[in-house]
Residue, then its C-alpha position, 0 to 999 in steps of 0.5 A: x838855519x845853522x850858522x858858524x858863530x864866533x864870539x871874539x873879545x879883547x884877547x883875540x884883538x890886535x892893538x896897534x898905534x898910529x899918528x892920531x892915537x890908538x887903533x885895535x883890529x878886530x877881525x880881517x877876512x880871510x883869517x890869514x889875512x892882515x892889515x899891513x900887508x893890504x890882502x885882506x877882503x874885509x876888516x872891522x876896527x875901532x880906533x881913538x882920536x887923541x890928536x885935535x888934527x890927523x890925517x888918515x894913511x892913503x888906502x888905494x882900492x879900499x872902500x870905507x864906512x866909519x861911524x862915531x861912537x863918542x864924541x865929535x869930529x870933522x872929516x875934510x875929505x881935500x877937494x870933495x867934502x867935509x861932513x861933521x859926525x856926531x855920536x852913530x853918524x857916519x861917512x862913506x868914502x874911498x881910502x886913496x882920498x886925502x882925508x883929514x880929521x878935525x876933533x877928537x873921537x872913538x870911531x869905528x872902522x869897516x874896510x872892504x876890497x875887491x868885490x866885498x861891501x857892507x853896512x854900518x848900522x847902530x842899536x840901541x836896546x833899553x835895560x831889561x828889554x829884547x830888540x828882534x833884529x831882521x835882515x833881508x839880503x837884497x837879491x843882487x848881493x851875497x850875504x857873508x857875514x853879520x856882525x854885532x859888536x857891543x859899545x857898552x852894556x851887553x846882550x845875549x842870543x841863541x843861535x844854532x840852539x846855544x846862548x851867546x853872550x856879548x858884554x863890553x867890547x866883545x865882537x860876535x861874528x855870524x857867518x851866513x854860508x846858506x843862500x837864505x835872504x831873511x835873517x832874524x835874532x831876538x837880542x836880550x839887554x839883561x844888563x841895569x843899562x842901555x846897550x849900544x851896538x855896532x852892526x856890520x853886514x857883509x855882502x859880496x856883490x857881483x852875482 
């Protein structure tokens, strides 16, 4: 099956400062789309956590998934719940809420309106090894996107019979135009360490 495959890296990224430190923005959808003015469907991002205390900005009609990806921190979500997220633990939860954080982190961000939800899922791949990624898409969503992004170390894949290769930092964005379900990559680590990465799958539900 053909897919429409970008592989973005730090150039194509938008840095931006908030009350807790420093926050990048790696992708919004629509591409025309962007995070101030709140018209985006969905949005992937990393940020860092300097500050031993913060609190988030207030959200309304977004819908959150954020995962730790070094160190430790305390989500106190006021009247609801805290949850303590270690290093690829996550959280899900509504942006309106009142949100405060407690330690420090580098977390990353999936944002998602409307009628658009997703996943957050974590890989690691051994030096010198391969890691076969399959996916089936459940029959009540719409599969829009799958996107690796590499913590640390490096991979490489072949899609639509060409190699792309994704070391530190760098976003590899898959779109799935077609209406297949199952969905499958071989991911090579060439690299001499371990490879971490970030995976977000994009649905649009209400089918």
């Amino acid at each position: 099956m053909k897919y429409n495959v970008e592989l973005l890296t730090q150039e194509n990224y938008k840095p931006t400062y908030w009350s807790g430190g420093m926050a990048t923005e790696l992708t919004t959808y629509p591409v025309t789309s962007d995070y101030a003015s709140r018209n985006f469907l969905w949005r992937l991002g990393i940020a860092k956590i300097d500050i031993p205390e913060s609190t988030f900005s207030s959200l309304p009609e977004v819908y959150r998934k954020f995962m730790v990806v070094d160190g430790e921190i305390t989500l106190d979500h006021e009247n609801k719940y805290k949850k303590l997220l270690k290093s690829f633990e996550q959280d899900s939860f509504m942006g309106d809420w009142t949100t405060r954080t407690y330690g420090t982190a580098t977390v990353f961000n999936l944002m998602t309106r409307e009628n658009y939800d997703g996943l957050l899922l974590h890989l690691n791949i051994n030096s010198n090894k391969q890691l076969k990624f399959q996916h089936t898409t459940p029959a009540d969503k719409e599969l829009v996107a799958i996107c690796f992004y590499t913590i640390n170390g490096g991979f490489n894949t072949s899609i639509n019979d060409s190699i792309f290769e994704a070391v530190s930092n760098d976003l590899l964005i898959i779109d799935c135009p077609n209406k297949d379900r199952n969905h499958e990559f071989m991911l090579s680590n060439n690299t001499s360490e371990a490879t971490d990465i970030i995976v977000s799958i994009i649905y649009k539900e209400g089918l």
